[in-house]
mmCIF file of the N, C-alpha and C atoms, coordinates in Angstrom:
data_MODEL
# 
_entry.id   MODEL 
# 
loop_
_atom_site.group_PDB 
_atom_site.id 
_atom_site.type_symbol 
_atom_site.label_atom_id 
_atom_site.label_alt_id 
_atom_site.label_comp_id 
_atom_site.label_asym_id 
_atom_site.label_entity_id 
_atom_site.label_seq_id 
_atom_site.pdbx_PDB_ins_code 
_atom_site.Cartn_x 
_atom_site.Cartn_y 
_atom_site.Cartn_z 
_atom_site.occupancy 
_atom_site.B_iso_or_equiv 
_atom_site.pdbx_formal_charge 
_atom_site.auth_seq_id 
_atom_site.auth_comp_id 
_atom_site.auth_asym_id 
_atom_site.auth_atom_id 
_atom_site.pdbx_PDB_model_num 
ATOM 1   N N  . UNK A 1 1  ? 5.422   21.735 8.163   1.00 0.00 ? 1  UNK A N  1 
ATOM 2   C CA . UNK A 1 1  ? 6.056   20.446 8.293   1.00 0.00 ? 1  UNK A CA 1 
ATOM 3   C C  . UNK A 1 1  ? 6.921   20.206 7.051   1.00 0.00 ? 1  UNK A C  1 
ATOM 4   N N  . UNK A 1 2  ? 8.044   20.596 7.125   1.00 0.00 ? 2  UNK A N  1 
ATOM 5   C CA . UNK A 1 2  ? 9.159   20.791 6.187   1.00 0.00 ? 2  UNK A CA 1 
ATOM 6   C C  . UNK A 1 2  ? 9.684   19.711 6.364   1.00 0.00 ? 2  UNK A C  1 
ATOM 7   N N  . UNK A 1 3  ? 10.213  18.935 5.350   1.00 0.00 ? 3  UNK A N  1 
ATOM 8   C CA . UNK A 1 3  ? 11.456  17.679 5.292   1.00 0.00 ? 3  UNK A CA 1 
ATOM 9   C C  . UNK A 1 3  ? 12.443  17.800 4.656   1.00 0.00 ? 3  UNK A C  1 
ATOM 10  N N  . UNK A 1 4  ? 13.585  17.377 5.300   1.00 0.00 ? 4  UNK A N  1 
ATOM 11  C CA . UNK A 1 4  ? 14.679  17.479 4.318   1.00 0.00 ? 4  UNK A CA 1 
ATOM 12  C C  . UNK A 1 4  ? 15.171  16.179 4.205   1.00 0.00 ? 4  UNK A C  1 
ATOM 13  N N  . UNK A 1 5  ? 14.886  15.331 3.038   1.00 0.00 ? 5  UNK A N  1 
ATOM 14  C CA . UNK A 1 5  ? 15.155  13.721 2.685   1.00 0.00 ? 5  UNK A CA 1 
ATOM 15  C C  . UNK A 1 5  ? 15.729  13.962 1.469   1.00 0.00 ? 5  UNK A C  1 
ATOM 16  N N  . UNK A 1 6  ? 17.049  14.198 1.305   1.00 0.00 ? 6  UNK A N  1 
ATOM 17  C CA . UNK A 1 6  ? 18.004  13.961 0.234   1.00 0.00 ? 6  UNK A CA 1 
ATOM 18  C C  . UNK A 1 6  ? 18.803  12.565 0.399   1.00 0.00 ? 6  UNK A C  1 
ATOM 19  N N  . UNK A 1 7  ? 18.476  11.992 1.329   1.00 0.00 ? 7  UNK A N  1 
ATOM 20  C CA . UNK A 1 7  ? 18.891  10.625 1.664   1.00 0.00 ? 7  UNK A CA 1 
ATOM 21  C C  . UNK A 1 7  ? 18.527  9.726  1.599   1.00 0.00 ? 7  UNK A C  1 
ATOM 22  N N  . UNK A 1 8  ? 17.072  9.522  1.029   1.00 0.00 ? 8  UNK A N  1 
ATOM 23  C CA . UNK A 1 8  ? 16.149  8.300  0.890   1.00 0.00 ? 8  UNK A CA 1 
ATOM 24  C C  . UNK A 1 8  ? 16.451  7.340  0.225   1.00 0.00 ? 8  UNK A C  1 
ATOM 25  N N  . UNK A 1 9  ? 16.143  6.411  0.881   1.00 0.00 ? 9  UNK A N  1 
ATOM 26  C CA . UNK A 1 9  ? 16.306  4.974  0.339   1.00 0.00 ? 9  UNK A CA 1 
ATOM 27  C C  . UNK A 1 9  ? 15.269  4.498  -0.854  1.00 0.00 ? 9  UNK A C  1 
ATOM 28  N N  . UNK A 1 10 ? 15.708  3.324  -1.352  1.00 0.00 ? 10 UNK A N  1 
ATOM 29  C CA . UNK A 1 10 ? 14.424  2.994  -2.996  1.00 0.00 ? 10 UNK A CA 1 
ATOM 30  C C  . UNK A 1 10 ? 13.493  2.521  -1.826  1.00 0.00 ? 10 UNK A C  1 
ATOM 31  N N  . UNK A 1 11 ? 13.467  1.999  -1.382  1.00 0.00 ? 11 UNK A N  1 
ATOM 32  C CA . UNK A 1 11 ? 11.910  1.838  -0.668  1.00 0.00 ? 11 UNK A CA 1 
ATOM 33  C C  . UNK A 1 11 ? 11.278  2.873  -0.338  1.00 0.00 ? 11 UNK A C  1 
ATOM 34  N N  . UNK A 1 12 ? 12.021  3.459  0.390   1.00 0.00 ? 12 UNK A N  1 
ATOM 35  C CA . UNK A 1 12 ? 10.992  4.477  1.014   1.00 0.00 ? 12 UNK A CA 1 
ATOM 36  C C  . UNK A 1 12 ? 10.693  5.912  0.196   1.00 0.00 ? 12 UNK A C  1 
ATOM 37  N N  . UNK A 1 13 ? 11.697  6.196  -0.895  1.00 0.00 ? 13 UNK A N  1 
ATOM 38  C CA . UNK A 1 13 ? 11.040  6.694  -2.675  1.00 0.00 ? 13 UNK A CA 1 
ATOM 39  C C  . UNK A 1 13 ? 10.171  6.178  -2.939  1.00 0.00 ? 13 UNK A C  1 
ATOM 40  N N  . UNK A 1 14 ? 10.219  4.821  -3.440  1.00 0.00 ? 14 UNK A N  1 
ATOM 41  C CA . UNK A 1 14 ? 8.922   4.793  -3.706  1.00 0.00 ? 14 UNK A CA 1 
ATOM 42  C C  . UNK A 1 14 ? 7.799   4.197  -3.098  1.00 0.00 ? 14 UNK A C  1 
ATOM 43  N N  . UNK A 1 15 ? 7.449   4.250  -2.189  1.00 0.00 ? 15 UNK A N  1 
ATOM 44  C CA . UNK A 1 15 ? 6.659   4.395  -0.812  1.00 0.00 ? 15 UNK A CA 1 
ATOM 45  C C  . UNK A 1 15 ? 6.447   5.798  -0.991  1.00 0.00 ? 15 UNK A C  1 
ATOM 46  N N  . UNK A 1 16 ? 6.790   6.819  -0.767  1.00 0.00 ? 16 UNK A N  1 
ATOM 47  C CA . UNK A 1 16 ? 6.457   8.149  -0.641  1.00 0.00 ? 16 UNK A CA 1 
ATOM 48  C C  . UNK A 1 16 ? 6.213   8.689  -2.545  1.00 0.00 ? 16 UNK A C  1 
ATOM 49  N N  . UNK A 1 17 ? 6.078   8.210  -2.883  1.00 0.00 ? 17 UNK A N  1 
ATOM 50  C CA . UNK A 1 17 ? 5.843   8.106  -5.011  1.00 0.00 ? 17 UNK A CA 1 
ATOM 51  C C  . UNK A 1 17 ? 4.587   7.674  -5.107  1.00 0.00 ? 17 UNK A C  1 
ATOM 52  N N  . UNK A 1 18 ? 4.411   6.343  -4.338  1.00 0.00 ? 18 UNK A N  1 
ATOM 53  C CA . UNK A 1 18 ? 3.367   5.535  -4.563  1.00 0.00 ? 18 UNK A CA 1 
ATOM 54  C C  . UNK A 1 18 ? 2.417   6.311  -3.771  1.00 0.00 ? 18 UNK A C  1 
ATOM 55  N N  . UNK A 1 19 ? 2.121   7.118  -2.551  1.00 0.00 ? 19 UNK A N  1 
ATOM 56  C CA . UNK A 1 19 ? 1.567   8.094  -1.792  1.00 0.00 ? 19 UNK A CA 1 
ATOM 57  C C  . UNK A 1 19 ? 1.202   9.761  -2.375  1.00 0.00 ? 19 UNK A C  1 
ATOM 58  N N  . UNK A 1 20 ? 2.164   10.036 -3.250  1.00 0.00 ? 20 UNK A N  1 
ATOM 59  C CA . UNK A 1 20 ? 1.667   10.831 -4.262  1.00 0.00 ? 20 UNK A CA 1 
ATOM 60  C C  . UNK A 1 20 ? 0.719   10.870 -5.160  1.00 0.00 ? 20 UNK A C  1 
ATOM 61  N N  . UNK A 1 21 ? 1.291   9.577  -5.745  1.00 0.00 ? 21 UNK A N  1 
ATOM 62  C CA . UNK A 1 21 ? 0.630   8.907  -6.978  1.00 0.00 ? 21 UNK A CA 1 
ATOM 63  C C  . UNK A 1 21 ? -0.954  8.890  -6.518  1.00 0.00 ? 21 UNK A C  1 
ATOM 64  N N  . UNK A 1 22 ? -1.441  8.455  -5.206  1.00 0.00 ? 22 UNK A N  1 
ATOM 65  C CA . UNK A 1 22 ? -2.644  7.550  -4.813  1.00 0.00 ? 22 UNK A CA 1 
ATOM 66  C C  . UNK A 1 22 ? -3.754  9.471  -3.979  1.00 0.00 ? 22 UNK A C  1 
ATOM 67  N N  . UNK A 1 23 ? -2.398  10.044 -4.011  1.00 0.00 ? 23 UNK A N  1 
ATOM 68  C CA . UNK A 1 23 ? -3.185  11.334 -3.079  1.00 0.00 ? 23 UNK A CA 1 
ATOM 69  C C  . UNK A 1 23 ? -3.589  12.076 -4.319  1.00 0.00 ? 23 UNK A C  1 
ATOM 70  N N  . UNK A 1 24 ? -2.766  12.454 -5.859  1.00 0.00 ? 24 UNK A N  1 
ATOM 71  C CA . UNK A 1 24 ? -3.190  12.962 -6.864  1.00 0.00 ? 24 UNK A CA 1 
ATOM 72  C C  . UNK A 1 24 ? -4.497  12.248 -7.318  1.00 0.00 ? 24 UNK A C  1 
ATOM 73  N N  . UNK A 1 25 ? -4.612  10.897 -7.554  1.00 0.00 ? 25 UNK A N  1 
ATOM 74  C CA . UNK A 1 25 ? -5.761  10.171 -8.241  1.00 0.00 ? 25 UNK A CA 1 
ATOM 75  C C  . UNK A 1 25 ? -6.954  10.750 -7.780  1.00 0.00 ? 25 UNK A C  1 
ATOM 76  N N  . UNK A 1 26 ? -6.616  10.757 -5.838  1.00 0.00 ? 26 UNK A N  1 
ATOM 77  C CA . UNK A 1 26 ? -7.904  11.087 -5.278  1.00 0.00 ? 26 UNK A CA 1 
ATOM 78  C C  . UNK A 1 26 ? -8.464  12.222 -5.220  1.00 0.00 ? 26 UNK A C  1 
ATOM 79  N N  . UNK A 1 27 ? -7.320  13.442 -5.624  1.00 0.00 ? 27 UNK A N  1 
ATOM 80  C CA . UNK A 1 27 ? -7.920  14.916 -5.824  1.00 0.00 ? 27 UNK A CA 1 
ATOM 81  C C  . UNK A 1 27 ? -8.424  15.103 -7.338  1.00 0.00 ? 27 UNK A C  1 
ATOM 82  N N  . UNK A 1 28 ? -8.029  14.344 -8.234  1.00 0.00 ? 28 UNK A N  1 
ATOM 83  C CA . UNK A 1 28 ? -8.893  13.959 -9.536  1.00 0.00 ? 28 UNK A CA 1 
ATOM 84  C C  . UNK A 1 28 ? -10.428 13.458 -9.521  1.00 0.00 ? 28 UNK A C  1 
ATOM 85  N N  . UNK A 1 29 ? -10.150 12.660 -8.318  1.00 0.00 ? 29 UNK A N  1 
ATOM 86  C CA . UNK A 1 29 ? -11.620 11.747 -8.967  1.00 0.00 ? 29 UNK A CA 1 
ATOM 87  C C  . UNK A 1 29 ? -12.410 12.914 -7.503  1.00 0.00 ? 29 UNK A C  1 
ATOM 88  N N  . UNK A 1 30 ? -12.273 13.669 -6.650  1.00 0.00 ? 30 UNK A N  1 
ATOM 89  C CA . UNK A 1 30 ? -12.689 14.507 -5.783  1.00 0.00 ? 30 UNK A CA 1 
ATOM 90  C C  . UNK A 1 30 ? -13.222 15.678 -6.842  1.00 0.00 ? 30 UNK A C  1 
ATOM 91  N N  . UNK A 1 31 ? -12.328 15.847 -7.594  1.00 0.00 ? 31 UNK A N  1 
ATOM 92  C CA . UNK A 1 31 ? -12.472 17.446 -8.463  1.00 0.00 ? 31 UNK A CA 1 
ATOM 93  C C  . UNK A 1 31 ? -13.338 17.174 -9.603  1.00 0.00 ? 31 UNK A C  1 
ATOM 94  N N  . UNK A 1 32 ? -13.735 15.464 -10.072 1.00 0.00 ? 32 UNK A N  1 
ATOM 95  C CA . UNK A 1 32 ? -15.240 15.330 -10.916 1.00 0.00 ? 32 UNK A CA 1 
ATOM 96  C C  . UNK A 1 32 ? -16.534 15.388 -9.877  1.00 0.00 ? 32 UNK A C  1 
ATOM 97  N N  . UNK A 1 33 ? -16.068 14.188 -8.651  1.00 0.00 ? 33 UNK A N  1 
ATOM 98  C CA . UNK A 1 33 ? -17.259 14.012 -8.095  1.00 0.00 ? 33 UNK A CA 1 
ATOM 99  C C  . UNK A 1 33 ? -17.790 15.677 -7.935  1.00 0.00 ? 33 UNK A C  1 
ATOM 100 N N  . UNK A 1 34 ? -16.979 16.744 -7.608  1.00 0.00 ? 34 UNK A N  1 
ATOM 101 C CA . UNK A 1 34 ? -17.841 18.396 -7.163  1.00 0.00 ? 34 UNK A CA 1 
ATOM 102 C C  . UNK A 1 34 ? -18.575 18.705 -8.204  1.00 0.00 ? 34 UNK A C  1 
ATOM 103 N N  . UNK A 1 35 ? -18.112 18.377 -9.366  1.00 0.00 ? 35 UNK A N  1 
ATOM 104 C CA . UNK A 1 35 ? -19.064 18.835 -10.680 1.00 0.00 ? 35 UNK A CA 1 
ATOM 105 C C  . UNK A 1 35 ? -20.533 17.975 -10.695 1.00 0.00 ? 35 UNK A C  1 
ATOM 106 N N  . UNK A 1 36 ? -20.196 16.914 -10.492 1.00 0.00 ? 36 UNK A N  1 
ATOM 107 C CA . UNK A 1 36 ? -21.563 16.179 -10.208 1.00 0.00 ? 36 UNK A CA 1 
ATOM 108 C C  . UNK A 1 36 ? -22.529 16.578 -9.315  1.00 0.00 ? 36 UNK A C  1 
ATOM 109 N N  . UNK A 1 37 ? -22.139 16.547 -8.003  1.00 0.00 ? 37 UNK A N  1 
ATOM 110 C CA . UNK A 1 37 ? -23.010 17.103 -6.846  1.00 0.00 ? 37 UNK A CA 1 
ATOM 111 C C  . UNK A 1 37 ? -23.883 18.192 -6.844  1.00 0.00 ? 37 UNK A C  1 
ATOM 112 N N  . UNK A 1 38 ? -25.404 18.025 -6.706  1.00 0.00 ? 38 UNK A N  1 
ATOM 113 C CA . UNK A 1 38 ? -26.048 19.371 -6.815  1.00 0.00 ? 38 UNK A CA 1 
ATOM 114 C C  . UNK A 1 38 ? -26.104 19.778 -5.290  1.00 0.00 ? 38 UNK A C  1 
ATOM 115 N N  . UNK A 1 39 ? -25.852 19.055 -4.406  1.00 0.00 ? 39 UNK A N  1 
ATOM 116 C CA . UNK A 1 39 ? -26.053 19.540 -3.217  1.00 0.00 ? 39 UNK A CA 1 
ATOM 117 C C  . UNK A 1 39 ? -25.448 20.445 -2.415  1.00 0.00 ? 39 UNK A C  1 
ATOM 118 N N  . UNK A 1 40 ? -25.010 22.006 -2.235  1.00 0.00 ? 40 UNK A N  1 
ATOM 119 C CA . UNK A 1 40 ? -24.239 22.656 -1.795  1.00 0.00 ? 40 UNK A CA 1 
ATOM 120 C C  . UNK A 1 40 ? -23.149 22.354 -0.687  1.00 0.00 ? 40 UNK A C  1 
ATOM 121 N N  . UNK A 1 41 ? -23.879 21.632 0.231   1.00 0.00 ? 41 UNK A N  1 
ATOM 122 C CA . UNK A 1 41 ? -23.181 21.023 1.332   1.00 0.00 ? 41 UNK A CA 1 
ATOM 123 C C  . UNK A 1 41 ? -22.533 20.134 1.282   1.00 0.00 ? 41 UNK A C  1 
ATOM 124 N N  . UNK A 1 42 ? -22.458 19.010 0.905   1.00 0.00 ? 42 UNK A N  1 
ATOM 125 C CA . UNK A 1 42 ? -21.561 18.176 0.317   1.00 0.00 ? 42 UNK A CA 1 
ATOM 126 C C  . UNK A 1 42 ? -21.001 18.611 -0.831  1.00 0.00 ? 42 UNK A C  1 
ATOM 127 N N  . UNK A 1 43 ? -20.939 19.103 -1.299  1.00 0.00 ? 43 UNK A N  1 
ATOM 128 C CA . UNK A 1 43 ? -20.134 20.238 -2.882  1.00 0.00 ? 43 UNK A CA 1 
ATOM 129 C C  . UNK A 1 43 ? -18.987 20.600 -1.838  1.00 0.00 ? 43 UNK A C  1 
ATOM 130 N N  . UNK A 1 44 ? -19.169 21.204 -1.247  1.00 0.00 ? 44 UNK A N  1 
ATOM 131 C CA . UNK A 1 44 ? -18.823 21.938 -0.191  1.00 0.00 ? 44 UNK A CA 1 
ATOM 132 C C  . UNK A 1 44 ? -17.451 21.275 0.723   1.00 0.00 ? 44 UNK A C  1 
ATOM 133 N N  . UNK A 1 45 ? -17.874 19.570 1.004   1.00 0.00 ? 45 UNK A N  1 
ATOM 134 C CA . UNK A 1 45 ? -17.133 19.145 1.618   1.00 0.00 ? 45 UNK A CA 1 
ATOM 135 C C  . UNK A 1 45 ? -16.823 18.288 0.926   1.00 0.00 ? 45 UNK A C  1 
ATOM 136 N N  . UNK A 1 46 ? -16.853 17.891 -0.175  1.00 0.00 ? 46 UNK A N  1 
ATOM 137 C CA . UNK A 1 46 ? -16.118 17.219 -1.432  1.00 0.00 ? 46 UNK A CA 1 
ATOM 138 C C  . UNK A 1 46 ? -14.752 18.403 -2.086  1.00 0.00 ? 46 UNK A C  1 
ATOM 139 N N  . UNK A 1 47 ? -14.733 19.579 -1.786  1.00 0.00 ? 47 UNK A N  1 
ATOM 140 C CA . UNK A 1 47 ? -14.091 20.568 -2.131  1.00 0.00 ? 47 UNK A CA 1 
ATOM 141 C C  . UNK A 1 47 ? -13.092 20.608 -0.903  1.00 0.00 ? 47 UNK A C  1 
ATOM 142 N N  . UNK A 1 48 ? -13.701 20.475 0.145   1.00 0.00 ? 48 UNK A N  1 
ATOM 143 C CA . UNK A 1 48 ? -12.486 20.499 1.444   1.00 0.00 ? 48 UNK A CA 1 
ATOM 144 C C  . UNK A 1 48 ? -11.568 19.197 1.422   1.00 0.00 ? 48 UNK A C  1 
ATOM 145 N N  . UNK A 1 49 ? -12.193 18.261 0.754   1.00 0.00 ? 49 UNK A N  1 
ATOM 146 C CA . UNK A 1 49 ? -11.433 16.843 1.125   1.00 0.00 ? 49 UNK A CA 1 
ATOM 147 C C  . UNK A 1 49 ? -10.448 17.010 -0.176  1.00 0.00 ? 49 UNK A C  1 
ATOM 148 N N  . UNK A 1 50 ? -11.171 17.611 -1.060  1.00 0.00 ? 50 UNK A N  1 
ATOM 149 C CA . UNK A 1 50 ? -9.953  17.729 -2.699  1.00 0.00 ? 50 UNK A CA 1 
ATOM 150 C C  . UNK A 1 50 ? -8.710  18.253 -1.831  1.00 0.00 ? 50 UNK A C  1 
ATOM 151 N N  . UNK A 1 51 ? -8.929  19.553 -1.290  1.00 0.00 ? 51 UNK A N  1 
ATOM 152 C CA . UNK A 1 51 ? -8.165  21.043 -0.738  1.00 0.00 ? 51 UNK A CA 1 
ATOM 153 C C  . UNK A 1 51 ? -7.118  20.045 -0.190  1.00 0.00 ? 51 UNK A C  1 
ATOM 154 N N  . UNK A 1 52 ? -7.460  19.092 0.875   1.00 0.00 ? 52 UNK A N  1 
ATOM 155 C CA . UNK A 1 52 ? -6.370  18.869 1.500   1.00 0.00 ? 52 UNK A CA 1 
ATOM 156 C C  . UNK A 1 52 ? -5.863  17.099 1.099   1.00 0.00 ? 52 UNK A C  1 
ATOM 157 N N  . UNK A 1 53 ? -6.268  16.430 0.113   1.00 0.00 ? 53 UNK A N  1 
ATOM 158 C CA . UNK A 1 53 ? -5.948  15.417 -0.951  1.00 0.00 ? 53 UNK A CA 1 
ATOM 159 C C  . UNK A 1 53 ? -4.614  16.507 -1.651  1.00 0.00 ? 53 UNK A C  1 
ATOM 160 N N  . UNK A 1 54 ? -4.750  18.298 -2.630  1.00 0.00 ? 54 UNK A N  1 
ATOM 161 C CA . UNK A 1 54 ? -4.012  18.233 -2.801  1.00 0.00 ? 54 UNK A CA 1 
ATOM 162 C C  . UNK A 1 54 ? -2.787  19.261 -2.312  1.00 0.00 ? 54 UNK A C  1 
ATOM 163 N N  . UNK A 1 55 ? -2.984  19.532 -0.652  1.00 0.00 ? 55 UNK A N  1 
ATOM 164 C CA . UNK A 1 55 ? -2.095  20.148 0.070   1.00 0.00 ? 55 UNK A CA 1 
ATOM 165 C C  . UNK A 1 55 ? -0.831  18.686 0.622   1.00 0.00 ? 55 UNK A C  1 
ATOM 166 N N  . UNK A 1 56 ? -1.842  17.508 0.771   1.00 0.00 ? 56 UNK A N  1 
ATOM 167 C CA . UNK A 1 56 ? -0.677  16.579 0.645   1.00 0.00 ? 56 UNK A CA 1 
ATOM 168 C C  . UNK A 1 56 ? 0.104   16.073 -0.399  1.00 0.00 ? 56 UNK A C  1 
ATOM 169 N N  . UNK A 1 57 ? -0.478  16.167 -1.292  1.00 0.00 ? 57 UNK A N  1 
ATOM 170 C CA . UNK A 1 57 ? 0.131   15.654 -3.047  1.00 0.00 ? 57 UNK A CA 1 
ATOM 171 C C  . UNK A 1 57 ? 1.195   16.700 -3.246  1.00 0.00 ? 57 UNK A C  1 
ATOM 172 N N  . UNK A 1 58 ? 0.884   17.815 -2.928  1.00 0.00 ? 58 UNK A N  1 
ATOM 173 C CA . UNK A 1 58 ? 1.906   19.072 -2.844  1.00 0.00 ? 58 UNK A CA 1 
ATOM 174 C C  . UNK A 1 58 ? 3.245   18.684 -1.884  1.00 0.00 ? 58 UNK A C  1 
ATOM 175 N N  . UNK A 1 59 ? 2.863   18.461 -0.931  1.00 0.00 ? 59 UNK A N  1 
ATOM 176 C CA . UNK A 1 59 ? 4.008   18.041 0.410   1.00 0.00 ? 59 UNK A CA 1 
ATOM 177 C C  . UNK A 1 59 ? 4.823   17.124 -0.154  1.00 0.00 ? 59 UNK A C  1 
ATOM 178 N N  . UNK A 1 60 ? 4.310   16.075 -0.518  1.00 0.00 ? 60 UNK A N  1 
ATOM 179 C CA . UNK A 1 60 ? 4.906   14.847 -1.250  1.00 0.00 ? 60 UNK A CA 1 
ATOM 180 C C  . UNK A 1 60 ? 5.977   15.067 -2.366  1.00 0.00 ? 60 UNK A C  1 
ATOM 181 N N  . UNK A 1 61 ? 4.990   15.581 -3.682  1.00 0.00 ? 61 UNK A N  1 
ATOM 182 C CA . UNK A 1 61 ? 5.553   16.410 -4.636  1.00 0.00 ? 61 UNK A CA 1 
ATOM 183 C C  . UNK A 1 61 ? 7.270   17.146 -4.438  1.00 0.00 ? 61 UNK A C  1 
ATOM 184 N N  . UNK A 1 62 ? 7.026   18.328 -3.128  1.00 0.00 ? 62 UNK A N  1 
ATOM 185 C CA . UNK A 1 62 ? 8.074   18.755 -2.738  1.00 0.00 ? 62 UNK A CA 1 
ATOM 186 C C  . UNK A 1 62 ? 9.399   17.934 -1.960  1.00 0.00 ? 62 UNK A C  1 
ATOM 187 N N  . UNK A 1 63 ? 9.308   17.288 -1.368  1.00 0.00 ? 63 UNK A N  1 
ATOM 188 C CA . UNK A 1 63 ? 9.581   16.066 -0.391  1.00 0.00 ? 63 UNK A CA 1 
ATOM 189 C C  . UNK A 1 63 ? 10.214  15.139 -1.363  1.00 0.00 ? 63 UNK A C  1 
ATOM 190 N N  . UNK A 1 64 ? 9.609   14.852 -2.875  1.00 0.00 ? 64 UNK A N  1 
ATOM 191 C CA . UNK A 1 64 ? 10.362  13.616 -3.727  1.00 0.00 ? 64 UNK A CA 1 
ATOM 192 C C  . UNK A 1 64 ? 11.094  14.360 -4.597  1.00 0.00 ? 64 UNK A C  1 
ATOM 193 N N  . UNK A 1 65 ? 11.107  15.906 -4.627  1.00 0.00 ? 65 UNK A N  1 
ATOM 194 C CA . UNK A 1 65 ? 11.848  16.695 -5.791  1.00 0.00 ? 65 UNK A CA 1 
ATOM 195 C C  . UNK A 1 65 ? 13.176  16.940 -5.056  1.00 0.00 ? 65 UNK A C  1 
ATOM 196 N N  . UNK A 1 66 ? 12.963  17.030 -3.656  1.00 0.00 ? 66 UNK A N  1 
ATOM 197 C CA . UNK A 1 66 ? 14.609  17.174 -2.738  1.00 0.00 ? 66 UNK A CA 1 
ATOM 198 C C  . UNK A 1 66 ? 15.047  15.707 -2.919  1.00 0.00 ? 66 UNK A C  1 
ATOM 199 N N  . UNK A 1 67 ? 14.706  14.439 -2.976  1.00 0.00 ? 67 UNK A N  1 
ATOM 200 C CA . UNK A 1 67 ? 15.295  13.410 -3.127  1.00 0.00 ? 67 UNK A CA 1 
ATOM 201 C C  . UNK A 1 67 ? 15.805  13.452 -4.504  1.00 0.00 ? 67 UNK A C  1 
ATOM 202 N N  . UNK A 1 68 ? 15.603  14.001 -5.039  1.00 0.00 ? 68 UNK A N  1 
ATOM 203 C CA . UNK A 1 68 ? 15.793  13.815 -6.346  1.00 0.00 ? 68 UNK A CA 1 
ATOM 204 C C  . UNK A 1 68 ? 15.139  13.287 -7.240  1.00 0.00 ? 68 UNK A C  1 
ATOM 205 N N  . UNK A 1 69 ? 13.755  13.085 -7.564  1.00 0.00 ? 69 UNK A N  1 
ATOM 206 C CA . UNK A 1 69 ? 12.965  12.424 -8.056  1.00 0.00 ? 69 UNK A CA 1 
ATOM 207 C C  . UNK A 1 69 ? 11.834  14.040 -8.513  1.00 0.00 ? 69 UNK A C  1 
ATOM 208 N N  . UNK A 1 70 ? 12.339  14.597 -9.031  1.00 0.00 ? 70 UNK A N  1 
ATOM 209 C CA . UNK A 1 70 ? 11.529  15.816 -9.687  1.00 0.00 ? 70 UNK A CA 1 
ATOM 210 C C  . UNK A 1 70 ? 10.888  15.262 -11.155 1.00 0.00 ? 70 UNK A C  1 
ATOM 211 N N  . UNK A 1 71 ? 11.845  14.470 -11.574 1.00 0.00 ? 71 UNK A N  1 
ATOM 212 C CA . UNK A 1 71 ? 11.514  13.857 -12.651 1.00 0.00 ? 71 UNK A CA 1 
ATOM 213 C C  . UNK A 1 71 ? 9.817   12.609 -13.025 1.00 0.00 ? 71 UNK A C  1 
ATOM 214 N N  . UNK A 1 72 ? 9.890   12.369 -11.634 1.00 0.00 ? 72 UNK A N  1 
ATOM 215 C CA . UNK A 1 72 ? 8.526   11.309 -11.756 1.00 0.00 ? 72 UNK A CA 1 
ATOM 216 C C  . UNK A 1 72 ? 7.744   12.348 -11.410 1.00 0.00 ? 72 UNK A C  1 
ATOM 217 N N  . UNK A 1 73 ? 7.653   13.578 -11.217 1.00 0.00 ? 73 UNK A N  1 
ATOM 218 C CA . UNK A 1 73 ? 6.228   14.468 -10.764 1.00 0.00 ? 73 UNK A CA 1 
ATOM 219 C C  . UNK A 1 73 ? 5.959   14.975 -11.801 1.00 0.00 ? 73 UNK A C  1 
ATOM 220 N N  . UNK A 1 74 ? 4.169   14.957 -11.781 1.00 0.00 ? 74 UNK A N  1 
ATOM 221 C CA . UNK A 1 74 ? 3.325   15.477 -12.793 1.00 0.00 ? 74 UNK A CA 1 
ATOM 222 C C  . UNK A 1 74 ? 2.440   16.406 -12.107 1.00 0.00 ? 74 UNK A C  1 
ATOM 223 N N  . UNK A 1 75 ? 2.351   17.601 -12.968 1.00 0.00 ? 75 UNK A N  1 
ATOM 224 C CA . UNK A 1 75 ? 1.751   18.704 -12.390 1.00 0.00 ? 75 UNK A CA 1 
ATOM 225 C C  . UNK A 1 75 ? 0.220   17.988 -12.361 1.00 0.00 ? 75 UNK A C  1 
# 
């Protein structure tokens, strides 16, 4: 699911910024809670929910660097 948005409007930049912003936080606070967890199985699926928290932060990431906004992304 490829986009090509070199045309975006300030709303919907940052609408899709603010969706980055909120999908990175959550693969942060996903990637302490696994260290905490002794339970394999939920370890497990605290690790799948990070995986795809940051396969979308990635999408996004790519998606605001064609708008031109490479500059607000943090690895």
């Amino acid at each position: 699911m490829r986009a090509t948005m070199r045309n975006v409007g300030k709303a919907e930049f940052m609408s899709l910024f603010q969706q980055y912003q909120a999908e990175s936080l959550c693969s942060k606070k996903l990637q302490m809670y696994s260290t905490q967890v002794q339970d394999p199985r939920l370890r497990n699926l605290i690790d799948e929910l990070n995986a795809q928290c940051q396969q979308r932060a990635q999408w996004l990431s790519s998606t605001l660097s064609e708008a031109g906004g490479a500059q607000y992304i943090t690895s």
